[in-house]
C-alpha positions as CSV (number, residue, x, y, z in Angstrom):
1,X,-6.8,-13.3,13.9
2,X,-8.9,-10.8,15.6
3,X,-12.1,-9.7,15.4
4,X,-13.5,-7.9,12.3
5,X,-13.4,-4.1,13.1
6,X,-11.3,-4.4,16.6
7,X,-11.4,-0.8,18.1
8,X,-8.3,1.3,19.3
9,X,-7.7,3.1,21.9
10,X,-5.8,6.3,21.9
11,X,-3.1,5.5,23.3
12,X,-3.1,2.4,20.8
13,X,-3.2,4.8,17.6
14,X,-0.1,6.8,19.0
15,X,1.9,3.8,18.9
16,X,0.3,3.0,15.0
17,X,1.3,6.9,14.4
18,X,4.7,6.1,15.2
19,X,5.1,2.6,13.4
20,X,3.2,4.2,10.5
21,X,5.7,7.4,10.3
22,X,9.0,5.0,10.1
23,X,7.7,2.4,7.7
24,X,6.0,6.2,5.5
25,X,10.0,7.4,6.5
26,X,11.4,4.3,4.8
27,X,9.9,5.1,1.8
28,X,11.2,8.8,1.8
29,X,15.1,6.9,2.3
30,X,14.7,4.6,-0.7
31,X,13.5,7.6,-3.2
32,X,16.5,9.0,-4.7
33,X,18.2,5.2,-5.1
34,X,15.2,4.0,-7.4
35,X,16.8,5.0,-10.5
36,X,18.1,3.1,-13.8
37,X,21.0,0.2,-13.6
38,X,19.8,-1.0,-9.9
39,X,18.7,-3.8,-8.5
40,X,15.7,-4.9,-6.5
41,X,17.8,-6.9,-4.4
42,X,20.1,-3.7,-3.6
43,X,16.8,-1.4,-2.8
44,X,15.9,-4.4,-0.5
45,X,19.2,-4.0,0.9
46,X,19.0,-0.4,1.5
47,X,15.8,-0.9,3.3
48,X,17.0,-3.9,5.7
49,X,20.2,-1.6,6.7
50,X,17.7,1.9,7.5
51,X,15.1,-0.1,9.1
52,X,17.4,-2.3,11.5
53,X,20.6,0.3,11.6
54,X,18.8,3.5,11.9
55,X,15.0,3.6,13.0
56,X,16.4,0.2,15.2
57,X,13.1,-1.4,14.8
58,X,11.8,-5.0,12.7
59,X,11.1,-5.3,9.7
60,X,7.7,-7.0,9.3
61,X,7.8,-8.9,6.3
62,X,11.2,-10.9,7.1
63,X,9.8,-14.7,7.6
64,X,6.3,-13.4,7.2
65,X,5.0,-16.9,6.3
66,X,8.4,-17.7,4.6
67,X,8.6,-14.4,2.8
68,X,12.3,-14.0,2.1
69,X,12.9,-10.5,1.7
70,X,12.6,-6.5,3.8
71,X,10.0,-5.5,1.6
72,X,7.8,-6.2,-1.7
73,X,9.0,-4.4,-4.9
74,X,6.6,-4.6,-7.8
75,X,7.7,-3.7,-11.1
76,X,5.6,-3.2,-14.0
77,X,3.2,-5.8,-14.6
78,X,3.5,-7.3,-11.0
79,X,0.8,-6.4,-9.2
80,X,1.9,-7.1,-5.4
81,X,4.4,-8.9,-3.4
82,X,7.1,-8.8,-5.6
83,X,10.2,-10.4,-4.3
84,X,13.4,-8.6,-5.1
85,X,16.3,-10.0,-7.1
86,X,19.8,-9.5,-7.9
87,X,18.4,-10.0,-11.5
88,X,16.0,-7.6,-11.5
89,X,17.4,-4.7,-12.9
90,X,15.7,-1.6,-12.9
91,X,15.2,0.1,-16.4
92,X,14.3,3.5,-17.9
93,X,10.1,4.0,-18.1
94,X,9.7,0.9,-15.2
95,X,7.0,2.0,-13.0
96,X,8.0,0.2,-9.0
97,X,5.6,-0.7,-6.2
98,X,7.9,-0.7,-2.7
99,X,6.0,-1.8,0.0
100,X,7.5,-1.7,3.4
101,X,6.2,-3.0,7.0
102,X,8.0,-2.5,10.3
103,X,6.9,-3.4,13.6
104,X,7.5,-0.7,15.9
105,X,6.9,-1.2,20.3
106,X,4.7,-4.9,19.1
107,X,2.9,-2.4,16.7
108,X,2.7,-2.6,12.8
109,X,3.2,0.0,10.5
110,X,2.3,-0.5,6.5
111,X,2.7,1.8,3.3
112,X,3.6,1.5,-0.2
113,X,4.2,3.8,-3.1
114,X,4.8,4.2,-6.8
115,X,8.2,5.5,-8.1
116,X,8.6,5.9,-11.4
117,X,12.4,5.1,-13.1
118,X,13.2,7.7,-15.1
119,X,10.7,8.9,-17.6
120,X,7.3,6.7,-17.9
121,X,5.2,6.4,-20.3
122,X,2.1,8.7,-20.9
123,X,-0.3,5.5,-20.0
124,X,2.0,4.7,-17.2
125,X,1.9,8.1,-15.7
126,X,-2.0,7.9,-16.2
127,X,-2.2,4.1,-14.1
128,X,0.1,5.8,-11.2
129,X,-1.6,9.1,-11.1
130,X,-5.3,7.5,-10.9
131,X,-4.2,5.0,-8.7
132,X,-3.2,7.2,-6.0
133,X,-6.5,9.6,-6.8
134,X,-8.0,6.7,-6.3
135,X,-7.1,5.9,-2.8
136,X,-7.3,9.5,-2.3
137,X,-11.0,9.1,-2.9
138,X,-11.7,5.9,-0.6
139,X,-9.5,7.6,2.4
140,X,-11.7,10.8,2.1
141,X,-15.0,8.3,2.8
142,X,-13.6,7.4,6.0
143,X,-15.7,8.6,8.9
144,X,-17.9,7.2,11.9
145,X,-21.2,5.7,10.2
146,X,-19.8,5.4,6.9
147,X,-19.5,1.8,5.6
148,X,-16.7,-0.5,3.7
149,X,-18.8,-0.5,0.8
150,X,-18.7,3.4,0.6
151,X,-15.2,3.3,0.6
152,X,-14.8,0.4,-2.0
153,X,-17.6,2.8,-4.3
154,X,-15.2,5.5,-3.9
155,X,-12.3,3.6,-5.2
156,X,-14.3,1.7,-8.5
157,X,-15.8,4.8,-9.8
158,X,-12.6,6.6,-10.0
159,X,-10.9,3.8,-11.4
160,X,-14.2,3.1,-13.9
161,X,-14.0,6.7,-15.0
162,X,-10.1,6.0,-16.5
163,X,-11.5,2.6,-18.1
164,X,-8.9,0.9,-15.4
165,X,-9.6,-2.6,-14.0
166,X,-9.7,-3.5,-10.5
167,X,-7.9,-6.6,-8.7
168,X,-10.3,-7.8,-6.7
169,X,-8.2,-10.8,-5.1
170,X,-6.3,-8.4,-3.0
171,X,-7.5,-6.1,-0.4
172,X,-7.0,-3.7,2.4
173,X,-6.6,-4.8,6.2
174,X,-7.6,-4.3,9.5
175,X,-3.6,-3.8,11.6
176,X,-2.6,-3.5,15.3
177,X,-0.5,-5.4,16.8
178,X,-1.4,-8.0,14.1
179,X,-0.4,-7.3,10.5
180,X,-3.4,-8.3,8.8
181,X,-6.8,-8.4,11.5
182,X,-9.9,-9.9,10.3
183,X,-11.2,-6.3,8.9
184,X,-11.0,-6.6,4.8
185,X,-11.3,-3.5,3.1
186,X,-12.7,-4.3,-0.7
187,X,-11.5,-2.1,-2.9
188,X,-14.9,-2.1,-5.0
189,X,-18.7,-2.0,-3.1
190,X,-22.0,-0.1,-3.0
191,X,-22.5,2.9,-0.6
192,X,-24.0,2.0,2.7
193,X,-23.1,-1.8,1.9
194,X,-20.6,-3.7,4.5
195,X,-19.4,-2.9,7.9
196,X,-20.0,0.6,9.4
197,X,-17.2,2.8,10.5
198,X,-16.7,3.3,14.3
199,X,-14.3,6.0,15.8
200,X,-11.3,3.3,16.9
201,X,-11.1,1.2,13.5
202,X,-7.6,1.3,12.0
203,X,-6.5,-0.4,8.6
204,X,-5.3,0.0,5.5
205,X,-6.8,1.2,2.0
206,X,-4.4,-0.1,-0.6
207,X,-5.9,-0.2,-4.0
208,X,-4.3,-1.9,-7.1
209,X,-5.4,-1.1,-10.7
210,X,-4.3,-2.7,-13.7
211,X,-4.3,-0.7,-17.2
212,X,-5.6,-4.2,-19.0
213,X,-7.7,-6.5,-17.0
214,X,-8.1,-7.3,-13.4
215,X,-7.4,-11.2,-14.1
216,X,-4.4,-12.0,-11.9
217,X,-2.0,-14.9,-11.3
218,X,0.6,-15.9,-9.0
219,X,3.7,-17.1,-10.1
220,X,5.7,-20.3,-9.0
221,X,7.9,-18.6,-6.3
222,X,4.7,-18.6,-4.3
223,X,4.3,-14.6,-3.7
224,X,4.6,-12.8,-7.0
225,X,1.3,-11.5,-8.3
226,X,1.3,-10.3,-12.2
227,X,-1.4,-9.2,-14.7
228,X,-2.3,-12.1,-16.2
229,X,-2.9,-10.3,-19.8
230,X,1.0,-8.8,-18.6
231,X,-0.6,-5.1,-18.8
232,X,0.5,-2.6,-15.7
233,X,-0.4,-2.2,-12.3
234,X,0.2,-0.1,-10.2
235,X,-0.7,0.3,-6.2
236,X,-0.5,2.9,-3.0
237,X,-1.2,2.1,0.5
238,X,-2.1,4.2,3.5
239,X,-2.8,3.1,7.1
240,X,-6.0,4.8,8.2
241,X,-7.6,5.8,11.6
242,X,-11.7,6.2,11.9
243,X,-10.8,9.5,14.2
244,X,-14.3,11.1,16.0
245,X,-15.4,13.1,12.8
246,X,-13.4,11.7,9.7
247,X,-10.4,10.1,9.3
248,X,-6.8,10.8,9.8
249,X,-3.4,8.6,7.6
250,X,-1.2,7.0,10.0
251,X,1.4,6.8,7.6
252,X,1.8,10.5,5.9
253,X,4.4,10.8,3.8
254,X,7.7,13.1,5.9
255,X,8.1,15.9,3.1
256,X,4.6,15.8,1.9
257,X,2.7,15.1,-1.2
258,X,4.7,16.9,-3.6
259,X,3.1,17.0,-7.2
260,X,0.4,14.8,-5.9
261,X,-2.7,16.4,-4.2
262,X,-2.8,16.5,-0.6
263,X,-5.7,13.6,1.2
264,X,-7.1,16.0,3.4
């Protein structure tokens, strides 16, 4: 692991811009095929083939400490690192986590999103949509001198505001040429608590809300996380760069923000 906070060079954070635009760009692919009557195992599929076939890069996640699949989809009450099945079959009103890693020149690019399949429910909707307002609001803390804890304050209230819980067991990372540096970004905190921001820092803010409560637990297949109380969850993820006067997302989505409001 590296050191807490590692700082980037500029040429280093043009090689994370272009990891994080193909693992943002897989995301963009795999939209239109998350629909009713498929598999998790098939959207996994899809991934592997674009990520190997087409952007000719690795996917991170293959063998990441025995992890057996592309990437981690996240269905309903699943809460992270979901591992896709030829059982799984995706249904009307599901709400799906995909979460994709690539490794791009030695460097890492990380993102996930929230799809919904078909038409969610009205308490769905609200878990997605706050969610991603959410990170929206800890991203828009990011600046030299700010601290973790700012960010993490950011994130709760919004979430506190909806009467949404918080997984606390889960958090963002520092990434480089590692996946997952030392740097964890808490998703929860006190302004001007925790490490302060320097112009350099790069990792991800990657919230996860439930719409019960923020007890977790991990299921037998050693990866799957699910609400314990079986209520939804939902999760986005951006990779972030502390630039010299805010912040700027490594991993932008390629045809924008659409219904949801832009970061920045």
């Amino acid at each position: 692991m590296s050191r807490a906070g590692q700082i980037k060079s500029a040429a280093d954070i043009a090689k994370l811009r272009i990891a994080g635009a193909l693992a943002a760009d897989v995301l963009l692919m795999i939209a239109e095929h998350v629909k009713p009557g498929v598999t998790t195992d098939e959207l996994d599929r899809l991934c592997h083939d674009y990520i190997v076939n087409v952007q000719k890069v690795i996917p991170a996640n293959v063998g990441y400490h025995g992890f057996p699949k592309t990437v981690c989809i996240s269905v309903n009450d699943v809460i992270c690192h979901g591992i896709p099945s030829e059982q799984e079959v995706l249904k009307d009103g599901d709400i799906v986590n995909i979460d994709v890693a690539v490794i791009a020149d030695g460097w890492f690019g990380d993102t996930s999103r929230m799809y919904f399949v078909g038409e969610p429910s009205t308490l769905a909707r609200r878990l997605v949509n706050t969610t991603y307002e959410a990170m929206c609001a800890g991203i828009r803390q990011v600046r030299p001198g700010a601290t973790l804890g700012d960010v993490g304050h950011a994130i709760q209230s919004v979430a506190q505001r909806e009467k949404f819980s918080i997984v606390r067991e889960y958090c963002g990372h520092g990434i480089g040429q590692i996946y997952h540096e030392d740097l964890q970004v808490l998703h929860y905190g006190n302004p001007g608590e925790g490490l302060r921001l320097k112009p350099g820092m790069v990792f991800t803010i990657e919230p996860m809300l439930n719409a019960g409560k923020r007890e977790t637990q991990e299921l037998d297949d050693g990866w799957t996380v699910v609400t314990r109380d079986h209520s939804l969850s939902a999760q986005w993820e951006h990779m972030v760069a502390v630039t010299d006067n805010g912040f700027e997302v490594l991993t932008p989505w390629p045809d924008g923000t659409g219904a949801y409001p832009a970061i920045a």
